[in-house]
C-alpha positions in Angstrom: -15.3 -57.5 86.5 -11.7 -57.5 84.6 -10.9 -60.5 82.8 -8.0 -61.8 83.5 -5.0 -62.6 80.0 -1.8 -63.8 80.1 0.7 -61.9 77.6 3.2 -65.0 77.4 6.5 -62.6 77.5 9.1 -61.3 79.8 9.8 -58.8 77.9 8.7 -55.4 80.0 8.8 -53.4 77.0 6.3 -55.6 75.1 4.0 -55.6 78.4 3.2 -52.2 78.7 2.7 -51.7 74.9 0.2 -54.6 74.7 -1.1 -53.1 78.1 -1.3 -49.5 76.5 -3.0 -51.1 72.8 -5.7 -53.4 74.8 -7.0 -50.1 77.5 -7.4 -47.9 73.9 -9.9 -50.7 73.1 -11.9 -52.3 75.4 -11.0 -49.6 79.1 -11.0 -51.2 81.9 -12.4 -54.6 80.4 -9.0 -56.3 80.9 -6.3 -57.2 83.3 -3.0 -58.1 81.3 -0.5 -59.6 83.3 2.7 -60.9 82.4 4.4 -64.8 82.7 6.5 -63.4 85.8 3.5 -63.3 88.3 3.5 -67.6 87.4 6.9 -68.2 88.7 6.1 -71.7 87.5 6.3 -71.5 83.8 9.2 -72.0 82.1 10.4 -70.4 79.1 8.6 -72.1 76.2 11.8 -73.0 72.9 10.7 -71.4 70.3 10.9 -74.0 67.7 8.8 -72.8 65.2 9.7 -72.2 61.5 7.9 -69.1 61.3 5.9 -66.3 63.5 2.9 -67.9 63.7 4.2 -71.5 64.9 6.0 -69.8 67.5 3.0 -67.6 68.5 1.0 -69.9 68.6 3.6 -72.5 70.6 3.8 -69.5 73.9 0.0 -68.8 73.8 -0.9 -72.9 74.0 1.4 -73.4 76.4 0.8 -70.8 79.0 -3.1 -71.0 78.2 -2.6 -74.7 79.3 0.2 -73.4 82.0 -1.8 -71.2 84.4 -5.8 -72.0 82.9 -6.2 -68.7 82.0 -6.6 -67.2 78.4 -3.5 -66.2 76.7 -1.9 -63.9 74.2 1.3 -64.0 72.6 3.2 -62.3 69.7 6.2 -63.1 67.5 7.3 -60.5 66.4 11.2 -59.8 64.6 12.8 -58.1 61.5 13.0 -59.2 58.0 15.8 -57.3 56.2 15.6 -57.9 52.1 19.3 -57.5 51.7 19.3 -60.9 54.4 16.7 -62.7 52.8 14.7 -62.1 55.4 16.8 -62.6 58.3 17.1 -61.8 61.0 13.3 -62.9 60.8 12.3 -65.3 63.5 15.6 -65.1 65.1 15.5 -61.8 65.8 15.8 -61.5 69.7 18.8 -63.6 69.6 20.2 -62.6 66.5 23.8 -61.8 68.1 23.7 -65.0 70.0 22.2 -64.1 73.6 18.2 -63.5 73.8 17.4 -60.3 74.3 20.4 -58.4 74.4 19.0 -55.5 72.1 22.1 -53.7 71.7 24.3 -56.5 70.4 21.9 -57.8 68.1 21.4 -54.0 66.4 25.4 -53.5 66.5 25.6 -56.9 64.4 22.8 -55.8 62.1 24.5 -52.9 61.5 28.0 -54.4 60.9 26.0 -56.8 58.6 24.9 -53.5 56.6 28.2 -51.7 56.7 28.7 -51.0 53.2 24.9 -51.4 51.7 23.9 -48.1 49.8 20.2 -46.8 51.6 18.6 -48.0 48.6 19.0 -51.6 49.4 18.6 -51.3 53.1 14.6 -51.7 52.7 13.0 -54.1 55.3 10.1 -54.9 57.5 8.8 -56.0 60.9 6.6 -58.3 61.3 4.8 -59.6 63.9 2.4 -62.4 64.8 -0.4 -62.3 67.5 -2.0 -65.3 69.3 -4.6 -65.8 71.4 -5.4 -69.1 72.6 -8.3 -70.2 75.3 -7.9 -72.8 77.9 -10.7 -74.7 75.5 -8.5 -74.9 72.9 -9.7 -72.2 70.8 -7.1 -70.1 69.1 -6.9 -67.3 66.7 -4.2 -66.0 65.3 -4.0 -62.3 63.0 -0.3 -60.3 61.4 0.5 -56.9 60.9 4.0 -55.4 59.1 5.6 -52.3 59.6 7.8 -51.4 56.7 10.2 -49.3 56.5 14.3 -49.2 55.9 17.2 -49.4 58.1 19.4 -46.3 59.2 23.3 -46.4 59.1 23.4 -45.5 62.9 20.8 -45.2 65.9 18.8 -42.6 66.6 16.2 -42.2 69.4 15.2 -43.1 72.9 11.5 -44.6 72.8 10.9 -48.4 72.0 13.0 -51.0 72.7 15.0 -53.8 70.3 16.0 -52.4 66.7 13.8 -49.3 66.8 16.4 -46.7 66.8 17.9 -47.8 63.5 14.6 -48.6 61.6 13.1 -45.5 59.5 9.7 -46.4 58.8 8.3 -45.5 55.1 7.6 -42.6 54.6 8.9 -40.5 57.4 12.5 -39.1 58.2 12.9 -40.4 62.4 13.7 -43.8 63.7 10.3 -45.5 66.0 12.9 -44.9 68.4 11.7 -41.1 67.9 8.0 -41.7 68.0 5.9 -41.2 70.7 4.3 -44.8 72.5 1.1 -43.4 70.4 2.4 -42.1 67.4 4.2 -46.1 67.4 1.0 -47.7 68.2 -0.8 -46.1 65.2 1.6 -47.8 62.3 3.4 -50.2 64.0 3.3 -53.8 63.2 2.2 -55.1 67.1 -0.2 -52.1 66.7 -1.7 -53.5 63.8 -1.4 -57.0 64.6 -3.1 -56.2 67.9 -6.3 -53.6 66.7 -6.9 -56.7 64.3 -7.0 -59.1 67.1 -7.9 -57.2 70.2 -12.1 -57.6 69.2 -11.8 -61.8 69.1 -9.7 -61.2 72.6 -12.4 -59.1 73.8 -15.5 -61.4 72.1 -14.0 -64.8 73.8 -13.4 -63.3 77.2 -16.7 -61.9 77.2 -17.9 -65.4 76.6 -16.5 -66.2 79.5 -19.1 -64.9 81.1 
């Protein structure tokens, strides 16, 4: 029988990618579904100061929300010629929360004049599980790479079509879903988590 996890987004995007990650590991083991079938649950405020407080603040929340085990990721970009931003702020980077194509045209803007050699940067991204017990666990994985001087690509969603990851000449907004999965930093964050997922809901029973 399919155990039943929470991804604690409303992001579509991040869904099926978690969706797509999780079937490559354990097929047919588990049912992710998203916060929209709890019509319920609010939005949790991300008040964290960093990825893994606000990871960690969605997952406990709709764990404790719906009963149910829970994932969650925080996940943004940390560009070195920002200091890091837009970091943890990276959804709502232009002001609105999810509205990828303002936040990339302000990146860009930010970048205007910055030669390619100081346009390095990284994604990183947080994953959390937590259990209606309590029990939470919490792994990271980065994805670096630099950022391009104008978008490229169709696949992936928020600033993938002007991030070059290292060592190859196309955006992730050229990669295939797989070819993503492989290097990305929610790919890596979730391989590294996806067997405690797998080992608490089997003790579920």
């Amino acid at each position: 029988m399919q155990q039943r996890l929470v991804l604690a987004t409303r992001n579509k995007g991040k869904l099926v990618e978690f969706r797509r990650i999780l079937d490559s590991l354990a097929p047919g083991e588990i049912n992710l579904v998203g916060v929209d079938e709890f019509p319920d649950l609010v939005d949790v405020e991300e008040t964290g100061s960093t990825f893994e407080e606000n990871a960690l603040l969605k997952a406990r929340y709709t764990a404790n929300a719906t009963g149910l085990p829970a994932i969650s990721d925080d996940s943004g970009l940390c560009v070195d010629f920002l200091n890091g931003d837009p970091g943890i702020y990276s959804a709502r980077w232009a002001g609105t929360h999810g509205d990828d194509q303002a936040n990339l045209e302000k990146l860009l803007s930010e970048l205007k004049d910055v030669s390619d050699d100081k346009r390095t940067a990284h994604f990183t991204c947080v994953a959390a599980l937590a259990m209606p017990d309590g029990r939470t666990h919490v792994e990271e994985g980065l994805f670096h790479g630099q950022i391009l001087h104008a978008p490229v690509g169709q696949e992936g969603f928020g600033y993938d079509p002007i991030f070059q990851p290292l060592g190859m000449s196309i955006s992730s907004a050229q990669m295939s879903p797989q070819e993503k999965d492989a290097v990305s930093h929610r790919g890596k964050a979730l391989r590294l988590i996806a067997p405690h997922v797998i080992q608490m809901l089997r003790s579920l029973g």
